[in-house]
N, C-alpha and C positions, 0 to 999 in steps of 0.2 A: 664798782661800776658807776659811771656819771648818770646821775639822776636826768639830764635832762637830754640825752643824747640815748642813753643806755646804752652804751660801747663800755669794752670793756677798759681800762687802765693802760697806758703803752706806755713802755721805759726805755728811753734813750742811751746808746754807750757809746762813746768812741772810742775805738777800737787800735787800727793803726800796726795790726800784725799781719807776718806775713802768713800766708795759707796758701797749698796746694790746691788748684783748681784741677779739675776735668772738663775742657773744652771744646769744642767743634771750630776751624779754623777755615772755611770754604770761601769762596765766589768774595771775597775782602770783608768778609763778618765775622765776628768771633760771638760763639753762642755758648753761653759756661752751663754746663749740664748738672753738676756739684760738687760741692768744693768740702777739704776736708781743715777746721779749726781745731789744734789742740788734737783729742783723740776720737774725735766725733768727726761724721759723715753728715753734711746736708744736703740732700735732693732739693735741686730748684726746679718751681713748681711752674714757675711763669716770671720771665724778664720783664719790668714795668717800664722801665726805662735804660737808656743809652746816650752816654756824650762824647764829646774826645775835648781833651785839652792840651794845646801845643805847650810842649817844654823844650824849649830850643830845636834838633833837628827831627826829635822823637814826639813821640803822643802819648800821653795819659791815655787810656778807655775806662771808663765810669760806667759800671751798669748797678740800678734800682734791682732788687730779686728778690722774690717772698718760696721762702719753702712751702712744704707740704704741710707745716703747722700753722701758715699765714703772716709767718715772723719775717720780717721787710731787711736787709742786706745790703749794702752799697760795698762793690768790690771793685777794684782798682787793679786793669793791667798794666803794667807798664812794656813801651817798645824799645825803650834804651836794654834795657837789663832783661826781658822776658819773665817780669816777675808779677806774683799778684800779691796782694794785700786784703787784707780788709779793711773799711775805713770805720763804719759802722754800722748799728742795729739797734730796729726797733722791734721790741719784744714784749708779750705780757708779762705785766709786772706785780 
């Protein structure tokens, strides 16, 4: 625990595999409900953020997501291929 914050310790990874998302795809938003890494299921509990990044005629989507244990997520759609990723995570460490 940092003594002078009292938070607890967060561990960074990059990540960089791909993963099955469950999403909502409506009105031009995509809204990822939870995705599954490895043989594990995560519930996302709240979207923090959202970007797009142009790759020639397609778009990256970037979305910030903290599960239900508070552990933070950046997952990557891509519109070339219809695929996701993850890119990383910050977790208690």
């Amino acid at each position: 625990m940092n003594k002078c914050s009292g938070s607890k310790r967060m561990v960074y990874q990059s990540i960089g595999e791909p993963i099955q998302v469950y999403a909502l795809f409506e009105k031009s938003q995509i809204k990822p409900l939870h995705f599954k890494w490895g043989q594990r299921v995560y519930k996302i509990a709240k979207v923090t953020g959202r970007w797009r990044v142009p790759v020639g005629r397609y778009k990256l989507h970037h979305f910030g997501v903290l599960d239900t244990q508070d552990n933070f997520y950046q997952l990557c759609y891509s519109e070339e291929d219809f695929s996701w990723t993850l890119i990383q995570t910050w977790n208690e460490g």
